[in-house]
C-alpha positions, 0 to 999 in steps of 0.5 A: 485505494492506489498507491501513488509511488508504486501503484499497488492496488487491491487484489482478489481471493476467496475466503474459504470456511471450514466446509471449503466453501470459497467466497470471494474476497479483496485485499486491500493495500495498507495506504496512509497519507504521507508528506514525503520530499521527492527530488528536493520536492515536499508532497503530499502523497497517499503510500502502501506502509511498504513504499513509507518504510522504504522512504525512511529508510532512503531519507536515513541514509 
């Protein structure tokens, strides 16, 4: 679970209930599929929803 553009991956935290016990926990990164054209160059990649939003936005452009 890696983005390929930016390389974020999971990070860890604790749950922590009403009584303020803490358990820990891992966040993971929003990754989708994605066909995406780098340097004239259509490949398949798997992106965080960040690193896809930023793609349309640069492909709008």
């Amino acid at each position: 679970m890696k983005c390929d553009l930016c390389g974020k991956t999971p990070q860890f935290g604790h749950n922590v209930s009403h009584s303020k016990r803490r358990t820990n926990r891992r966040f993971d990164p929003n990754i989708h599929p994605a066909t995406i054209t780098i340097n004239g160059e259509t490949k398949r990649y798997n992106l965080c929803t960040r690193c896809l939003r930023t793609q349309h936005k640069v492909a709008r452009a």
